[in-house]
N, C-alpha and C positions, 0 to 999 in steps of 0.2 A: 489351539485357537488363541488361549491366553499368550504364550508366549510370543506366537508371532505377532500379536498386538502390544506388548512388549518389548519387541525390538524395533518397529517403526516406530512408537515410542520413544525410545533410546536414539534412536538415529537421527529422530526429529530435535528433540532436546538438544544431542550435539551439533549438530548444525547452527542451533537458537545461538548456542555460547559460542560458537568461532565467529558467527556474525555480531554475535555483539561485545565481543574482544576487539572483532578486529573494526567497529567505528568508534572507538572510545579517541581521543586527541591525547597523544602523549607530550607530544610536544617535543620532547628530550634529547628526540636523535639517537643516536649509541655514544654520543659520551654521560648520558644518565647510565648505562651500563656501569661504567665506572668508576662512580662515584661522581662524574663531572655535572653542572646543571641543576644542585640541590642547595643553592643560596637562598631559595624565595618558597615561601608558602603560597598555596592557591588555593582557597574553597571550591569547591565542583556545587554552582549554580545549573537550575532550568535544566536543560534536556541531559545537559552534559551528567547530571544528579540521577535523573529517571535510568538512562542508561545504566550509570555504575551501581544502583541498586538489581535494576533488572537481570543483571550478570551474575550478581549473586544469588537471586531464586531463581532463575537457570539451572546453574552449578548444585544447588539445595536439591533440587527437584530430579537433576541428573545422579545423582550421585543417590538420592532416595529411590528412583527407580532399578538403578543396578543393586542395589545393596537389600531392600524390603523381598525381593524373589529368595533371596540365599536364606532367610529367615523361615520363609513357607516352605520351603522344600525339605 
């Protein structure tokens, strides 16, 4: 029973983080791959802020749930 709450868990989380990877504004294109597009600094205001935190307790959250089972077992 735990486990299968457990992996909806897990599945739910990565979802959370692909959706919220993939609304962040990059801006860059593929020449910031490159090195190209890194002349200018920009603070990350308002939502664009909420988001890039929220990606990271995602990720926290995701990676604490795959990792805290291997401990208990």
């Amino acid at each position: 029973m735990i486990t299968q709450t457990l992996q909806i868990v897990q599945l739910v989380l990565a979802v959370l983080v692909i959706v919220a990877i993939l609304m962040q504004q990059q801006g860059s294109g593929l020449g910031g791959a490159f090195g190209g597009e890194g002349n200018f600094y920009r603070s990350k205001r308002g939502l664009e802020k909420v988001l890039f935190y929220a990606t990271i307790i995602l990720i926290v959250l995701f990676v604490a749930s795959v990792t805290v089972p291997l401990f208990l077992a």
